[in-house]
BAVOVEX-271331 format. One line per 2 residues: their letters; for each residue z, x negated, y of N, C-alpha, C. Coordinates in nm, 3 decimals, padded with zeros to 5 digits, m for minus. Each point is the difference from the previous one (the first is absolute). Example, Ala and Ser with C-alpha at 12.3 -4.5 7.8 and 13.67 -1.06 7.14 Angstrom:
# residues 2
as	00.780 m01.319 m00.569 00.000 00.089 00.119 00.000 m00.090 00.120  m00.072 00.035 00.105 00.006 m00.082 00.119 00.073 00.077 00.109
***
This chain:
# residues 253
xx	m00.617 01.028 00.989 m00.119 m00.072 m00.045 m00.023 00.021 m00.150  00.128 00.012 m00.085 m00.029 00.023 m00.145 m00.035 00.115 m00.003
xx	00.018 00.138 00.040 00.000 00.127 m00.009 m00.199 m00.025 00.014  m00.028 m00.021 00.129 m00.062 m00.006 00.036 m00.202 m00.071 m00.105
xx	00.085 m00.131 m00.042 m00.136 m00.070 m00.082 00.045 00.038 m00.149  00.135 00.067 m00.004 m00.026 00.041 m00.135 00.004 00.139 m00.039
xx	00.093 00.099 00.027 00.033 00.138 m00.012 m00.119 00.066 00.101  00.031 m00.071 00.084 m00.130 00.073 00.117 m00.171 m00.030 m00.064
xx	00.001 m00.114 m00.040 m00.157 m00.029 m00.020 00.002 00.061 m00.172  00.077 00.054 m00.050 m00.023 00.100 m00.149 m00.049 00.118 00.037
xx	00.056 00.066 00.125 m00.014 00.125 00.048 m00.089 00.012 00.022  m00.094 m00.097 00.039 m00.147 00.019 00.079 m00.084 m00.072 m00.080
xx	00.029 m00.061 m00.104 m00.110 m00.078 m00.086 m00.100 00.117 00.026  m00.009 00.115 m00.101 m00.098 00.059 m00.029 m00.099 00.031 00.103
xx	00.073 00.034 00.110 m00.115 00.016 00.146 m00.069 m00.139 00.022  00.094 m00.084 m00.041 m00.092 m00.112 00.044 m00.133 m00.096 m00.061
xx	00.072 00.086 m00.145 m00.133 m00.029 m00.109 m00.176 00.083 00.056  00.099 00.053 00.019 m00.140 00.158 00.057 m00.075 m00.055 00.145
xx	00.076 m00.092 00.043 m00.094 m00.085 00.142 m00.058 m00.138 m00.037  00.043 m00.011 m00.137 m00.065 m00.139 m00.058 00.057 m00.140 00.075
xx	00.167 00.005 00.014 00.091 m00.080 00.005 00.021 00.012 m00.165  00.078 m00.160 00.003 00.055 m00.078 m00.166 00.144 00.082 00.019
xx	m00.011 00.008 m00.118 00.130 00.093 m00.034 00.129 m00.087 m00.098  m00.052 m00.176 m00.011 00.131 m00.059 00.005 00.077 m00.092 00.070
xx	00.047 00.014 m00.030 00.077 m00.106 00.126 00.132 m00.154 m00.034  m00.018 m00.051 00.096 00.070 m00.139 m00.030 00.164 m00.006 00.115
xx	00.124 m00.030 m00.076 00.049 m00.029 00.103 00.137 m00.183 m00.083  00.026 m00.043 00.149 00.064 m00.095 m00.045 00.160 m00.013 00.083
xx	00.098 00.051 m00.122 00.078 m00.012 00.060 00.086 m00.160 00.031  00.041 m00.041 00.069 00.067 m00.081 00.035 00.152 m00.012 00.070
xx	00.067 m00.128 m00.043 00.095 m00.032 00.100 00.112 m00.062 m00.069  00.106 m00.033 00.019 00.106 m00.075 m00.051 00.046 00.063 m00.155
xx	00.048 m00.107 m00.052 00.033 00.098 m00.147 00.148 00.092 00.049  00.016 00.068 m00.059 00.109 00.104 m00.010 m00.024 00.117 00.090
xx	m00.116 00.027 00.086 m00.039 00.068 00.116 m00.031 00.169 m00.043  00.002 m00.012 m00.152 m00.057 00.149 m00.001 m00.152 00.008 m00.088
xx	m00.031 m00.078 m00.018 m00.201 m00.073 m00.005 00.041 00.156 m00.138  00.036 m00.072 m00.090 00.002 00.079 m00.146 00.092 00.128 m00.027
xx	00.082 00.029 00.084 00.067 00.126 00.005 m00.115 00.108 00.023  m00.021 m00.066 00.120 m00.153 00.143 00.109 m00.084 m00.002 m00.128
xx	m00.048 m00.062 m00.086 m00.132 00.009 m00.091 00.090 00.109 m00.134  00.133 m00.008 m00.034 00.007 00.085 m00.077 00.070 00.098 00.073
xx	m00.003 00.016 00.137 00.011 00.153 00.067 m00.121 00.056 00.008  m00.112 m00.070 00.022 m00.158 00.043 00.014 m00.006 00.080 m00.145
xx	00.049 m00.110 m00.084 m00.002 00.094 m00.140 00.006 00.106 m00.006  00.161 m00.017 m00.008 00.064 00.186 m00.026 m00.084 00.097 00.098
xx	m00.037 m00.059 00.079 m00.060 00.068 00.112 m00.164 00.064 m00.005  m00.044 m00.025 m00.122 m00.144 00.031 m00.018 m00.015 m00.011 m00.148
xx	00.091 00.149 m00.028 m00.007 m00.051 m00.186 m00.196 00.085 m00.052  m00.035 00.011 00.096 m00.159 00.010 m00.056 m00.111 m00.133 m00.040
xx	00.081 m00.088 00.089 m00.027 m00.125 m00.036 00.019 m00.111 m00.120  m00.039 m00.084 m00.055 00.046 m00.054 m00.141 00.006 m00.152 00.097
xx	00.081 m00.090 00.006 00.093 m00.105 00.051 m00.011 m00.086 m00.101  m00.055 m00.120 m00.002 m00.062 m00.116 m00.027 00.063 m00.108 00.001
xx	00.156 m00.042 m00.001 00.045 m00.108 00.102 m00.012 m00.136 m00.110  m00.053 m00.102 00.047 m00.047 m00.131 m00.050 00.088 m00.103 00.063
xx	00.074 m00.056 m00.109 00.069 m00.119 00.092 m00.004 m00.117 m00.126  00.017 m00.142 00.076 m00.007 m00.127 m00.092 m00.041 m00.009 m00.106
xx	00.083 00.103 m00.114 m00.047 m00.027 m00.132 m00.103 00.101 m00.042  m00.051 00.086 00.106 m00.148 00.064 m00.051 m00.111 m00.044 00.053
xx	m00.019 m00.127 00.110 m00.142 00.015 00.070 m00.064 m00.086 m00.109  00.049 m00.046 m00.091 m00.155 m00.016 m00.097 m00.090 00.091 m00.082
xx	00.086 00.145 00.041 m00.061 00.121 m00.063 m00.041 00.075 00.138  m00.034 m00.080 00.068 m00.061 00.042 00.171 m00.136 00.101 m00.018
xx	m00.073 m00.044 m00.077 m00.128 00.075 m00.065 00.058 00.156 m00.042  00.096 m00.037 m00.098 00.015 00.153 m00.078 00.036 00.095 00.094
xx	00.124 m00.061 00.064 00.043 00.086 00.130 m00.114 00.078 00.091  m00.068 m00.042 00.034 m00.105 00.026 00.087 m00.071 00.108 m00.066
xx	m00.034 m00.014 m00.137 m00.060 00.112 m00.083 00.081 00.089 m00.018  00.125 00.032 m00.019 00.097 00.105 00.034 00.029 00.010 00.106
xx	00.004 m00.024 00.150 m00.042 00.055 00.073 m00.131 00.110 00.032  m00.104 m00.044 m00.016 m00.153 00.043 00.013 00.029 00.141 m00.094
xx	00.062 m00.035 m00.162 00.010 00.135 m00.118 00.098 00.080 00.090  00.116 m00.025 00.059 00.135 00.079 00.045 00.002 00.064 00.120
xx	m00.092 m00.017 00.071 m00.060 00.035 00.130 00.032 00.173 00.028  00.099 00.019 00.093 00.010 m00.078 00.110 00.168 m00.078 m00.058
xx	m00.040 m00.153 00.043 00.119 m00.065 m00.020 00.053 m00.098 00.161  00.092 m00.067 m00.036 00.025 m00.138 00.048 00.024 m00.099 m00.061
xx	m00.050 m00.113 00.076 00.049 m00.139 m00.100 00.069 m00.084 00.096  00.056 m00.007 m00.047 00.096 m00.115 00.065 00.053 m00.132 m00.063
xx	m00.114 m00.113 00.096 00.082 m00.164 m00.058 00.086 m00.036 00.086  00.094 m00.046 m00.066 00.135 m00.039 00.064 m00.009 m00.166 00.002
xx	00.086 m00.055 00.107 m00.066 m00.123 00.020 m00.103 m00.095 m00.026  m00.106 00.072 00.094 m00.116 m00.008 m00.061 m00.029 m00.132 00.093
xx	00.040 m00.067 00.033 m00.001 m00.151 00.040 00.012 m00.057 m00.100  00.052 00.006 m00.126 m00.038 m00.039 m00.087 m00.109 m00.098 m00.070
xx	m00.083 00.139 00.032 m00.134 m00.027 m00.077 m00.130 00.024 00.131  00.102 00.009 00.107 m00.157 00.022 00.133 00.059 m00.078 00.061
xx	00.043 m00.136 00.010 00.052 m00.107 00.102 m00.149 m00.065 m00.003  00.023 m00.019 00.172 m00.130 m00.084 00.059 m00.046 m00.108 m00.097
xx	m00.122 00.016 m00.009 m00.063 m00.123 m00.063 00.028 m00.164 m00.005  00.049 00.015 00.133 00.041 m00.161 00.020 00.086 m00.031 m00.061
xx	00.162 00.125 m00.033 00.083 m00.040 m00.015 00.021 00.012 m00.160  m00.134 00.024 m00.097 00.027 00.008 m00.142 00.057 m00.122 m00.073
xx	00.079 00.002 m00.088 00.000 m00.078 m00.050 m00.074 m00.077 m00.163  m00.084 00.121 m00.052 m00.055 m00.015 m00.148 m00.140 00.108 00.054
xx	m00.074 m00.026 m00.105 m00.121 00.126 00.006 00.036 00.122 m00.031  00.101 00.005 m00.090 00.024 00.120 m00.071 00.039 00.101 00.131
xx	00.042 m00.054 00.101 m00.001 00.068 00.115 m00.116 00.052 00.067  m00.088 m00.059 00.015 m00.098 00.052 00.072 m00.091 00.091 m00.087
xx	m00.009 00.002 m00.150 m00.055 00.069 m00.098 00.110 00.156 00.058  00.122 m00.001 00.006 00.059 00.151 00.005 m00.071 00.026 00.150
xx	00.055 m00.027 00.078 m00.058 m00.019 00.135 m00.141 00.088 m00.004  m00.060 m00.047 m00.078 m00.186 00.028 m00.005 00.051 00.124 m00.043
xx	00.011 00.022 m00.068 00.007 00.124 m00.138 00.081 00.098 00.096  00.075 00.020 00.078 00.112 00.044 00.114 m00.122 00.049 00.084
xx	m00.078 m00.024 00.087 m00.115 m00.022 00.053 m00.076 00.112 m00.057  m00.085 m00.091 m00.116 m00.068 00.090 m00.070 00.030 00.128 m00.034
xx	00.089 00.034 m00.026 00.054 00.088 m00.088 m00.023 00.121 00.132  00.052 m00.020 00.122 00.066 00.042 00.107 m00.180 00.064 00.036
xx	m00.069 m00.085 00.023 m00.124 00.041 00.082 m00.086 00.028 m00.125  m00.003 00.039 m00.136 m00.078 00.036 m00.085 00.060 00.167 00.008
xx	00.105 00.090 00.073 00.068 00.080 m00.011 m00.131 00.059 00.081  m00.033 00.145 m00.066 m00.088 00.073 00.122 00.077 00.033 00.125
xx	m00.064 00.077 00.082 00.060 00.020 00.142 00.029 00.172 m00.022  m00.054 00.020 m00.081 00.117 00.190 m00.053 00.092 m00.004 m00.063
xx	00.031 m00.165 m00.089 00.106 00.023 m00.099 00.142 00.009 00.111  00.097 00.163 m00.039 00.106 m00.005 00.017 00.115 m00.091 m00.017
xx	m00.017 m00.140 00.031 00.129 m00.115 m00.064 00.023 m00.001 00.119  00.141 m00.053 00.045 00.053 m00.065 00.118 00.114 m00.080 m00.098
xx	m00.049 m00.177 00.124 00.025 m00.136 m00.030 00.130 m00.003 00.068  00.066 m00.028 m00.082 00.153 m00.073 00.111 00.065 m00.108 m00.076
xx	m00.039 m00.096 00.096 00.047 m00.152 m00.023 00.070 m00.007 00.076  00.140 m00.074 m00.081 00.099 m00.081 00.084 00.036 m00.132 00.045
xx	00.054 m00.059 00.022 00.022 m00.186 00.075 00.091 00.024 00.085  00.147 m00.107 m00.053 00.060 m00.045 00.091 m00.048 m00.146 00.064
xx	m00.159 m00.047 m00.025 m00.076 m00.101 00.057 m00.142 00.015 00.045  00.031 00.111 00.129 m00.164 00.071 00.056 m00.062 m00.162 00.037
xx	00.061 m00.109 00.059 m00.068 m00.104 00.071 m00.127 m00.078 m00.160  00.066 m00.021 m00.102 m00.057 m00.059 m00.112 m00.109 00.049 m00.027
xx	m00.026 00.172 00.005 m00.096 00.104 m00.066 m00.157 m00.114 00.048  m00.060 00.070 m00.141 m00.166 m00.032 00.034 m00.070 00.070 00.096
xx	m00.055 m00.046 00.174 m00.052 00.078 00.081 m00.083 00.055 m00.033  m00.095 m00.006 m00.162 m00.084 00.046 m00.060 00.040 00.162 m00.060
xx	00.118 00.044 m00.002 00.084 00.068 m00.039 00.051 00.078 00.145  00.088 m00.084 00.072 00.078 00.044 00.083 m00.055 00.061 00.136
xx	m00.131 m00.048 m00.026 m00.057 m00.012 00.208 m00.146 00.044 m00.109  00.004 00.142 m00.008 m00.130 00.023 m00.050 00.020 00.144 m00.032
xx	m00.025 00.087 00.133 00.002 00.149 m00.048 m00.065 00.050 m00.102  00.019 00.145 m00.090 m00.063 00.032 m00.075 00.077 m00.031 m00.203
xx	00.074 m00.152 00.061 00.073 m00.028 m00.078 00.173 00.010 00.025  00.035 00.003 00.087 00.094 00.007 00.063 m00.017 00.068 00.114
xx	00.039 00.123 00.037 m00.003 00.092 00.169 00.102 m00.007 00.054  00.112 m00.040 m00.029 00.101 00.056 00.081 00.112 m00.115 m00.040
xx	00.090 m00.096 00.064 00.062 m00.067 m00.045 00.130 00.040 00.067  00.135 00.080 m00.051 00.093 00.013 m00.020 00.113 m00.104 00.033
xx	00.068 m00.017 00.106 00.113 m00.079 00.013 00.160 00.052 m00.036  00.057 m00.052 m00.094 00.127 00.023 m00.072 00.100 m00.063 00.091
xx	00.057 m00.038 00.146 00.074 m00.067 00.055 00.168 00.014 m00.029  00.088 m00.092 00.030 00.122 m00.034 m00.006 00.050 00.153 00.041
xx	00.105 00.005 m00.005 00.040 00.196 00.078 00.056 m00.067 00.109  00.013 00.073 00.117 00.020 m00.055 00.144 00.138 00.061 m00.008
xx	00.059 00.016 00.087 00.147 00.037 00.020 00.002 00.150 m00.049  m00.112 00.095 00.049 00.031 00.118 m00.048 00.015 00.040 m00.128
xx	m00.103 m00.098 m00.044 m00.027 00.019 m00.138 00.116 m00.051 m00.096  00.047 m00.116 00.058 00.147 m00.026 m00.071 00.072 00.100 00.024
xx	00.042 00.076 00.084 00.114 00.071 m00.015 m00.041 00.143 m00.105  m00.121 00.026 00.010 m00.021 00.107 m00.073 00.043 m00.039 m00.187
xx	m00.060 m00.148 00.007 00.033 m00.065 m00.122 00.114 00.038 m00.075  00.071 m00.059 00.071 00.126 m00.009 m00.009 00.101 00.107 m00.021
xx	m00.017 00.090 00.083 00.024 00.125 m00.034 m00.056 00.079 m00.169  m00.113 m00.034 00.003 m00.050 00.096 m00.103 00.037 m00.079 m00.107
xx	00.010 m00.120 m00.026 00.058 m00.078 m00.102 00.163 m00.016 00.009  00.038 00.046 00.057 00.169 00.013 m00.015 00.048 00.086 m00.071
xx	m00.100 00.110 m00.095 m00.021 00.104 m00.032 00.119 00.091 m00.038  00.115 00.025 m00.071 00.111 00.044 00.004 00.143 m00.053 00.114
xx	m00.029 m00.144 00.008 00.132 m00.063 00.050 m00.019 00.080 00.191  00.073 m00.006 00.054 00.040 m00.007 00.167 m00.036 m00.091 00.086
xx	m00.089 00.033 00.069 m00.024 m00.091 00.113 00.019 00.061 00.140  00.131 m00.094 00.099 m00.049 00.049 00.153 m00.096 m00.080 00.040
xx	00.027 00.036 00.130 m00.149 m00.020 00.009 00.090 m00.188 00.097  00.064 m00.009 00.043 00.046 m00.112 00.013 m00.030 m00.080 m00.150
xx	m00.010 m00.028 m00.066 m00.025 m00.081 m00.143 m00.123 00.024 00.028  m00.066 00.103 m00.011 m00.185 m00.006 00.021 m00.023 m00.129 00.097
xx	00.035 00.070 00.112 m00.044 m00.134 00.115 00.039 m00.125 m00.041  00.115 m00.023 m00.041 m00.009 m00.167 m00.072 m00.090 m00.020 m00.073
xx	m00.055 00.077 m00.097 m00.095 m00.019 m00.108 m00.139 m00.083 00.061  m00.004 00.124 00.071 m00.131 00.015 00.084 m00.032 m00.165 00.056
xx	00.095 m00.029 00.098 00.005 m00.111 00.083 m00.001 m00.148 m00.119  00.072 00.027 m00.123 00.026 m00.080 m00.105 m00.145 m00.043 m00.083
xx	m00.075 00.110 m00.011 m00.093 m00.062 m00.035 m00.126 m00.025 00.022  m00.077 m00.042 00.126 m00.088 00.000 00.044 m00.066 m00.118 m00.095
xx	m00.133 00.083 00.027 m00.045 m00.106 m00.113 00.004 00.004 m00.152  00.070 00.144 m00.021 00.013 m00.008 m00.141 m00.121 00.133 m00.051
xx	00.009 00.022 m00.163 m00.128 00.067 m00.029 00.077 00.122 m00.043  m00.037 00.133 m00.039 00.039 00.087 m00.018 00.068 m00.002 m00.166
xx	m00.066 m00.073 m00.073 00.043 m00.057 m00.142 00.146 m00.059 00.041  m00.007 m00.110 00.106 00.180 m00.086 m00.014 00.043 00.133 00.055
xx	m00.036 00.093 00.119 00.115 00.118 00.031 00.036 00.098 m00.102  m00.072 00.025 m00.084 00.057 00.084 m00.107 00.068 m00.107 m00.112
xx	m00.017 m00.058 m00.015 00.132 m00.158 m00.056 00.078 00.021 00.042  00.007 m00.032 00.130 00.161 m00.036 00.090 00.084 00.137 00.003
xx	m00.108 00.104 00.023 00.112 00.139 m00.034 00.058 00.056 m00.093  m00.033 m00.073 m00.134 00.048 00.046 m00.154 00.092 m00.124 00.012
xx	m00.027 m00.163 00.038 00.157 m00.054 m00.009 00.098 00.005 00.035  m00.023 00.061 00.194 00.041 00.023 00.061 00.142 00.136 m00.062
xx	m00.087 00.058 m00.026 00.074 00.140 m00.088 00.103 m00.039 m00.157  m00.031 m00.158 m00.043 00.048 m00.058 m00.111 00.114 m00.035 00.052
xx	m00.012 m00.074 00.092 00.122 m00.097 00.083 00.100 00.133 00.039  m00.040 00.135 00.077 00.079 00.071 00.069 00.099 00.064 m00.105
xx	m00.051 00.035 m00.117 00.023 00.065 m00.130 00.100 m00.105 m00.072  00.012 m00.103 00.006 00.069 m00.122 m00.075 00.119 m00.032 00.125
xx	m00.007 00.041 00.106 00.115 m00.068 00.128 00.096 00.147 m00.015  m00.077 00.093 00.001 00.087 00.165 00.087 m00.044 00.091 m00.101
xx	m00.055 00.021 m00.097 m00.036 00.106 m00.137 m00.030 00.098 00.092  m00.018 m00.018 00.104 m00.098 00.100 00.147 m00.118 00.009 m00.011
xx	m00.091 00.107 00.018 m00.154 00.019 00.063 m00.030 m00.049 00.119  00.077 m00.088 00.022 m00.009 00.044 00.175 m00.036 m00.195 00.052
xx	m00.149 00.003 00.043 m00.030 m00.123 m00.010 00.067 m00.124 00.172  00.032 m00.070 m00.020 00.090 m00.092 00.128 m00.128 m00.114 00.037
xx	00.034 00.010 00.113 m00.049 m00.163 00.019 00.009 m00.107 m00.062  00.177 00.033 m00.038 00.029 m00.154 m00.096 m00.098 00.011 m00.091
xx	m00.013 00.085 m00.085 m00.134 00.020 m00.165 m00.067 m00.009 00.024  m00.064 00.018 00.133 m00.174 m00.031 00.042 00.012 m00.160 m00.015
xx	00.100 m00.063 00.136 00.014 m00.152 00.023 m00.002 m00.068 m00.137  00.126 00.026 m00.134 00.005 m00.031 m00.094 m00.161 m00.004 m00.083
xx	m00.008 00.075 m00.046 m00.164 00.014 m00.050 m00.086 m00.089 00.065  m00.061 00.043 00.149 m00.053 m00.119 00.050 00.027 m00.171 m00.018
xx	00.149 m00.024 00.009 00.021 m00.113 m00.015 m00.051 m00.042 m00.130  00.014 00.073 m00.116 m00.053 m00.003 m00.194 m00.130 m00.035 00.048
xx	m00.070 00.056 00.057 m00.162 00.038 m00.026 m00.094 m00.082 00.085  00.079 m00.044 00.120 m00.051 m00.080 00.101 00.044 m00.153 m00.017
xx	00.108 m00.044 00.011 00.061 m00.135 m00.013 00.014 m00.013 m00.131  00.111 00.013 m00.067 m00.008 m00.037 m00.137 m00.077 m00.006 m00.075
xx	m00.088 00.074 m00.013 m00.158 00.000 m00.107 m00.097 m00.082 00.077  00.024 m00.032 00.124 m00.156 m00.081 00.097 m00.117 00.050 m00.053
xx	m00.106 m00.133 00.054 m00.077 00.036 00.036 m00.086 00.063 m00.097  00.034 m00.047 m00.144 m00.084 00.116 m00.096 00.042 00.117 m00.015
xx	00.127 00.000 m00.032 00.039 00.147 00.011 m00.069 00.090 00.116  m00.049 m00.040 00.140 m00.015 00.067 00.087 m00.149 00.028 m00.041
xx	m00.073 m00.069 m00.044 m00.144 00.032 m00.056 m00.011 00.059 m00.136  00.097 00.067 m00.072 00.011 00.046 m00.119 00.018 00.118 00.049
xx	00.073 00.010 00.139 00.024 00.169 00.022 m00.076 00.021 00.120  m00.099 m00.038 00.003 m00.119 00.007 00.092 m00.001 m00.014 00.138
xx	00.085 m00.097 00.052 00.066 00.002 00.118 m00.140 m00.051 00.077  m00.008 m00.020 00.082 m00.100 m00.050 00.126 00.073 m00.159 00.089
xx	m00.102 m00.090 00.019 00.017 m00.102 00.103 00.137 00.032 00.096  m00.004 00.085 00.047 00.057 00.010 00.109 00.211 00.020 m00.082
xx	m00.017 00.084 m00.078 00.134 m00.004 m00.012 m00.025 m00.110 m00.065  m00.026 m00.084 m00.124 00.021 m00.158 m00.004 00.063 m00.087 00.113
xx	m00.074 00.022 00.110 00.053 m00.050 00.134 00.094 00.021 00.035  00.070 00.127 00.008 00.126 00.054 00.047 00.107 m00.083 m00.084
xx	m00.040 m00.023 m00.139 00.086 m00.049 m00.085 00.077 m00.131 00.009  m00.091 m00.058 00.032 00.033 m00.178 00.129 00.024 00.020 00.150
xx	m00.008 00.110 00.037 00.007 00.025 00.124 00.141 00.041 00.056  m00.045 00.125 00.074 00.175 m00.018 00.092 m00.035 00.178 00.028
xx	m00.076 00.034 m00.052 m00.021 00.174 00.056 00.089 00.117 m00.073  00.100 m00.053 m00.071 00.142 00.077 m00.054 m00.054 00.085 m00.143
xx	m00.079 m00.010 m00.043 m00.004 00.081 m00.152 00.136 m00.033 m00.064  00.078 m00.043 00.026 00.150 m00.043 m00.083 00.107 m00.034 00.094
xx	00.128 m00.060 m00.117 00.057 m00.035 00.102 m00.024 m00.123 00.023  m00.081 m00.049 m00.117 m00.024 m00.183 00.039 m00.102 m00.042 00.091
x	m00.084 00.112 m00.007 m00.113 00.001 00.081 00.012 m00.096 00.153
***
């Protein structure tokens, strides 16, 4: 789908200018924090150095205006606001004006863009439910909305693997991993495999990663630190749960 609304729809802009289709485009990525949202935007990067990359977060959207004009001058670019719930949370749920003034200007800015200018929009949110439907549910401003989900089992083990990066893994330790952390984000799996690799390195001066160093680590990162710690390393609802629960991430588990 990324190849596709982004690498794919560069390839064909120009034909599509020539049929009198808009040649920019909106997308919104979403999904849990630690999922990947901001990695993929500076792989898009490296990935289109013809492009000039825009990225706006917290302490620039009061220069939301200027941005937009370096876009339009830098063309062909991307811009990218990063938690842009921020400053596009539903109306109901504002809390000051100064919100709904960015909001407008977000808007404005967005639909004052001609329909040849080369920009493509990529907004992120780990809070798609909050977004302004004025924003969110309104093609033209947004085309394509992007889901960033938890990694499913496969995706953990690939994790895990690729973040074990020098140390040893069988694949017996994978499958504990795997089963260990459901529910967790790809951010805590590359955590748990650098402590994991701390603990193994401090027990056996070995590469060679054990269950015990996985269990150990987990126990640091899961129980002992609770429940903030588990939202500092971007964990998800569900392993929270495991953590009071009985589904073995440990041995206390």
């Amino acid at each position: 789908m990324l190849d596709r609304n982004v690498a794919g729809f560069m390839r064909a802009r120009e034909q599509l200018k020539a049929l009198c289709f808009q040649s920019r485009k909106g997308l919104l990525f979403y999904g849990p924090p630690g999922t990947g949202k901001t990695y993929t935007i500076h792989y898009l990067a490296s990935q289109l150095p013809d492009h000039t990359t825009l990225l706006i977060t917290a302490e620039q959207v009061a220069l939301l205006g200027e941005y937009f004009t370096l876009a339009r001058f830098l063309q062909p670019s991307i811009m990218v606001v990063e938690d842009v719930d921020l400053i596009a949370r539903e109306r109901t749920q504002m809390q000051h004006p100064g919100q709904e003034i960015m909001l407008n200007k977000l808007l404005n800015e967005m639909d004052g863009l001609r329909e040849d200018a080369e920009v493509i929009f990529i907004l992120t949110t780990n809070r798609p439910e909050q977004l302004e439907p004025a924003l969110a549910s309104r093609p033209g401003r947004i085309d394509q909305a992007i889901e960033f989900p938890l990694p499913d089992e496969t995706g953990r083990a690939k994790l895990a693997r690729l973040y074990a990066h020098g140390m040893k893994l069988n694949d017996a330790v994978a499958d504990a991993i795997v089963s260990k952390t459901k529910g967790a984000s790809a951010a805590f799996i590359k955590e748990l495999m650098r402590r994991s690799a701390q603990f193994a390195l401090h027990e056996n001066k070995e590469t060679i990663l054990t269950l015990k160093s996985v269990d150990a680590a987990l126990e640091e990162m899961v129980f002992i630190g609770g429940s903030l710690n588990l939202k500092l390393l971007g964990a998800a609802d569900g392993l929270e749960a495991n953590r009071t629960g009985d589904s073995g991430l440990s041995g206390r588990a």
